[in-house]
C-alpha positions in Angstrom: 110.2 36.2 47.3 111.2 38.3 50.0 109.9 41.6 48.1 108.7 43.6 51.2 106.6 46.1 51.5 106.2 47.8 54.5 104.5 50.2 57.0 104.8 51.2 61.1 102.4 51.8 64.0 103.5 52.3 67.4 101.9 49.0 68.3 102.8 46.7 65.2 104.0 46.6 62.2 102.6 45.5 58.8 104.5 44.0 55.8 103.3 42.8 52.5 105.7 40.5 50.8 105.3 37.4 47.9 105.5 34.1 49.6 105.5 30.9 47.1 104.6 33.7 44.8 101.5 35.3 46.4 101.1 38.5 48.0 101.0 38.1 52.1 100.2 40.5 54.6 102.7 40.0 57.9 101.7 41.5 61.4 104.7 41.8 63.7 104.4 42.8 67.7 107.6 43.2 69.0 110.9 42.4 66.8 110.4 42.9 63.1 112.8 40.6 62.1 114.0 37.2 63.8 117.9 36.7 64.1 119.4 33.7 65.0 119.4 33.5 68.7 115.7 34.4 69.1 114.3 31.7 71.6 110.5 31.9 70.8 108.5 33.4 68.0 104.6 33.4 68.8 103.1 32.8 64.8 99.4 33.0 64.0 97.7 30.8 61.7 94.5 32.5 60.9 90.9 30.9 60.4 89.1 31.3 56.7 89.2 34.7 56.0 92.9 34.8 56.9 93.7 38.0 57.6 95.9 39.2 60.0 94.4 42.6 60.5 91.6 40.5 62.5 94.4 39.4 65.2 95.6 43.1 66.2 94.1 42.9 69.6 94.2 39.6 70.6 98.2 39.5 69.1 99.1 43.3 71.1 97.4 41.7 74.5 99.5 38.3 74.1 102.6 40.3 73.4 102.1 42.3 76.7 101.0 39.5 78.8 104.7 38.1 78.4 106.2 41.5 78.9 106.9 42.0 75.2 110.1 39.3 75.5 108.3 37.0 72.5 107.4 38.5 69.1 104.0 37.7 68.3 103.6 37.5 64.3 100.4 36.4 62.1 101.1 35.3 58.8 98.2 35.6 56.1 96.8 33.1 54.2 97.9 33.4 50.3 96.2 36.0 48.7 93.2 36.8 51.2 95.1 40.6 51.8 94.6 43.7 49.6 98.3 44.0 49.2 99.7 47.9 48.0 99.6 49.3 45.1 102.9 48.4 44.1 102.5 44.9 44.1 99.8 42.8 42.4 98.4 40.0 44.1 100.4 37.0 41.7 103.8 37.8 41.4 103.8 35.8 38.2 100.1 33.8 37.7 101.3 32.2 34.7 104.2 30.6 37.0 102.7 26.4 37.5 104.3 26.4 41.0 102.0 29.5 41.7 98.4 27.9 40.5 96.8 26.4 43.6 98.9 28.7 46.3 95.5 29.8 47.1 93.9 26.3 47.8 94.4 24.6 50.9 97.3 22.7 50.2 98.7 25.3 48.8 97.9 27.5 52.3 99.9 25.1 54.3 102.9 24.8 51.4 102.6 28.9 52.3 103.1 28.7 55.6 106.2 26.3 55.7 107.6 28.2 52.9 107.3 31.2 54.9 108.9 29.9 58.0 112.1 28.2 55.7 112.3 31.8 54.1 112.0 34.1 57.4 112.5 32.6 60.6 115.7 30.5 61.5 115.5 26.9 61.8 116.3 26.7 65.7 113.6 28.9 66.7 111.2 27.6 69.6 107.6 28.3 67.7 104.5 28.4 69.7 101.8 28.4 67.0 98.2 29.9 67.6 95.5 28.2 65.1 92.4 29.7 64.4 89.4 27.7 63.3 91.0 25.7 59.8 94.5 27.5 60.8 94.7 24.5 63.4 93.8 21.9 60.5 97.2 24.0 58.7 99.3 23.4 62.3 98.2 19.7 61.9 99.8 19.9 58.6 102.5 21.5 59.1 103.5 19.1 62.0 102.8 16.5 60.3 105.1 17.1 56.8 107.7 19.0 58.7 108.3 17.0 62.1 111.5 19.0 62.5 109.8 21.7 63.5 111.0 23.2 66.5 107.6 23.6 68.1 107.0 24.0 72.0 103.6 24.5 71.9 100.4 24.3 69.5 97.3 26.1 70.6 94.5 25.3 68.7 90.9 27.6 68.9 88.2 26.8 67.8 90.0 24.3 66.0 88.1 22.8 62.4 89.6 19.2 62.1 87.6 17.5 60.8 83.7 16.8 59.4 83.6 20.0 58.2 80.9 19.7 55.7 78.2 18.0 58.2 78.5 20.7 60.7 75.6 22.8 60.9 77.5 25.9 59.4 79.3 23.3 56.9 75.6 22.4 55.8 74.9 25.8 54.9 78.0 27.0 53.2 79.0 23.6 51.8 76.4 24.2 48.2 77.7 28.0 48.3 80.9 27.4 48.5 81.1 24.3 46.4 78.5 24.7 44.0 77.2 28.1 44.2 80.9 30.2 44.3 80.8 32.2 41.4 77.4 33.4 41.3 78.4 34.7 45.0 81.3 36.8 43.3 78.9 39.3 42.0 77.6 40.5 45.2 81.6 40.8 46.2 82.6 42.6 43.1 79.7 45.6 43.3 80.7 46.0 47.2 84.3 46.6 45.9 83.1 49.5 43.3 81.3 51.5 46.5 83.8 54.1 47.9 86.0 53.6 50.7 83.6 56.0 53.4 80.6 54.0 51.9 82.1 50.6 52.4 83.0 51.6 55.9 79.5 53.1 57.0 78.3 49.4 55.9 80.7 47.1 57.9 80.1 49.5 60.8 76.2 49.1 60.3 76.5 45.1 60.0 78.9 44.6 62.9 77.1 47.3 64.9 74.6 44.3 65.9 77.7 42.9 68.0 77.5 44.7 71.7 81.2 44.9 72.3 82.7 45.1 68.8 86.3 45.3 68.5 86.5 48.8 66.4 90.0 47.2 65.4 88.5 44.6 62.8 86.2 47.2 60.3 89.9 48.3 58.8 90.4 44.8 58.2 86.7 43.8 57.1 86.5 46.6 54.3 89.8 44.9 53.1 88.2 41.8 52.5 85.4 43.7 50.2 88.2 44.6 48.0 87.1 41.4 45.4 90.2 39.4 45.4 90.5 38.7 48.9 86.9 37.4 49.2 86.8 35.7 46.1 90.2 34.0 47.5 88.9 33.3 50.4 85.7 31.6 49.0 88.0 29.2 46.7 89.4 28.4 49.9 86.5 27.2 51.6 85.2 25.0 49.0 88.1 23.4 49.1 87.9 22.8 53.0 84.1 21.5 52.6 85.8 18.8 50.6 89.0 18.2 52.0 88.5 18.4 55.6 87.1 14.9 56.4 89.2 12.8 58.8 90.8 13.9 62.1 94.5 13.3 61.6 94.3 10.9 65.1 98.4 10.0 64.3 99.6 13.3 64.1 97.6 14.2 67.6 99.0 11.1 68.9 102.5 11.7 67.6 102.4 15.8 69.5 100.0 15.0 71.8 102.0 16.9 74.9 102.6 19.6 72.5 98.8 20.2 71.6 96.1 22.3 73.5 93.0 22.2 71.9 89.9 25.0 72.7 86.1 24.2 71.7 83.5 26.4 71.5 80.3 25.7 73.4 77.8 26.7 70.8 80.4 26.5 68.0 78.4 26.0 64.4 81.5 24.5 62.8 82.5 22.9 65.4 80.0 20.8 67.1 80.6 20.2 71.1 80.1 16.8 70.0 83.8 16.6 68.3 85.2 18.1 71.3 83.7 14.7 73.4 85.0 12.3 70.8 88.4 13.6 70.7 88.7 13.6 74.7 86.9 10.7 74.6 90.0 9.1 72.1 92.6 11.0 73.9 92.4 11.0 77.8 95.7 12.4 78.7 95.3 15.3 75.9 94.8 19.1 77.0 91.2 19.7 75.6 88.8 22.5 76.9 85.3 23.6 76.6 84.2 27.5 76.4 82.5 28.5 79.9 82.7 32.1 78.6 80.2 32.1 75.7 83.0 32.9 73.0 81.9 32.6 69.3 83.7 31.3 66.9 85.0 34.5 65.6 85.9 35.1 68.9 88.4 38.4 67.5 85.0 39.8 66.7 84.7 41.2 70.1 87.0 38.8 72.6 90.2 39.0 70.9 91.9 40.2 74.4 90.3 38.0 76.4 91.1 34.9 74.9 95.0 36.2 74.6 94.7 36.2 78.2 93.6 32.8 78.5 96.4 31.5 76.2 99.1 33.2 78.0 97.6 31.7 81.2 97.7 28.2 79.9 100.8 28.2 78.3 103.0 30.5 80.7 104.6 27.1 81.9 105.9 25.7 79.1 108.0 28.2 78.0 109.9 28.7 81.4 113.2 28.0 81.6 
């Protein structure tokens, strides 16, 4: 289980390592490892696809904006990385524990098992969710209350209704019904060369004015077969699971939760963000006045770390 590959930058580091028996990509600003001691550990929860390499910028700006005291970590979601060559993406497929690890349950199992393996239990966490990364947080809080968590930010958060969204309308019969013949598209994009595979993300995401350069690494990653097809098993499972807004465990952290909602969010409708305000006046809910897309990493990542360090600065002075 704690298997790790791993590699440098000056700005972050990147490890690959099998959590609950699947291969997970780690990104790490600031210290690589957490002792015991270590007051606050910034963690990530990526959206759907969860990978990290999406966060660089927004994680490298919220690690600066606290003067590089807090390590600021994002931990992939099961199997949605293109992990090295020395590791395959199952440790051991024909283990039962290791079937669903890339499900959504199985994600959330992921992420507390990664936390009981690699970060000590005293450690103040102040977890960032992304899009269904805050429906994970939710989870998390929920089957672990012990959790030593200070603060919950939650972006674009996808609580709930899913399927009826607008988006979740659309991607609800591919992703549920339609999954496998979407593969094949998936799988001849991961026989083109490396250079070729670039020159497409670049010419897709080239439509974006202010594209973070940062995220084609990460994107032609994705095209590798695994990671999409992962990620796609994923989502099907979120257009079905993902029905209810967990309204006790809000109420149970509700001074702990700070909740961000998109203005012209597909997948999350402003509509959800007035019904939970509307069911929780003394909670910390905000609307986008910025024009952020959901994907805001696409080409806001460091603005929206600014934003989050502005908001939370307070709670985690001593």
């Amino acid at each position: 289980m704690d298997n790790m590959v791993g590699g440098c930058s000056d700005d972050a580091r990147t490890d690959f390592l099998y959590c609950c028996g699947a291969a997970t990509e780690v990104l790490k600003c600031g210290s690589c490892k957490i002792h015991t001691g270590t007051n606050v550990l910034f963690l990530i929860i990526p959206g759907n696809p969860g990978v990290v390499g999406f966060y660089r910028t927004f994680m490298l700006t919220l690690h600066s904006m606290f003067g590089h005291r807090h390590p600021v970590w994002a931990v992939s979601h099961a199997g949605h990385c293109a992990p090295p060559d020395a590791m395959d993406m199952l440790e051991d497929a024909s283990s039962p524990a290791y079937q669903d690890v890339l499900g959504l349950d199985g994600q959330i199992e992921h992420k507390l098992a990664f936390l009981r393996s690699h970060v000590p239990r005293e450690t103040g966490l102040v977890l960032v969710g992304h899009s269904i990364g805050c429906y994970i947080i939710l989870e998390m809080m929920r089957r672990d209350p012990g959790l030593k968590v200070l603060k919950a930010v939650m972006l674009f958060p996808t609580i709930e209704r899913m399927a009826v969204t607008p988006q979740g309308k659309v991607m609800t019969p591919v992703l549920c019904h339609m999954r496998y013949v979407a593969y094949l598209p998936v799988f001849l994009l991961s026989l083109l060369p490396e250079r070729l595979k670039h020159g497409l993300v670049k010419m897709v995401l080239g439509a974006i004015p202010s594209l973070d350069l940062s995220v084609v690494p990460p994107t032609v990653g994705l095209l590798s077969g695994d990671c999409a097809a992962n990620a796609m098993y994923m989502g099907g499972q979120e257009m079905r699971e993902v029905l209810q807004r967990d309204d006790r465990t809000i109420k149970k952290n509700l001074e702990k939760l700070l909740f961000y909602y998109g203005a012209t969010d597909h997948w999350c409708p402003v509509q959800y963000y007035h019904d939970i305000k509307q069911d929780f006046p003394t909670g910390d809910f905000r609307l986008c006045e910025n024009g952020f897309r959901h994907a805001f990493v696409l080409d806001a990542g460091g603005e929206v770390a600014k934003m989050v360090s502005e908001w939370i600065r307070t709670d985690l002075r001593t």
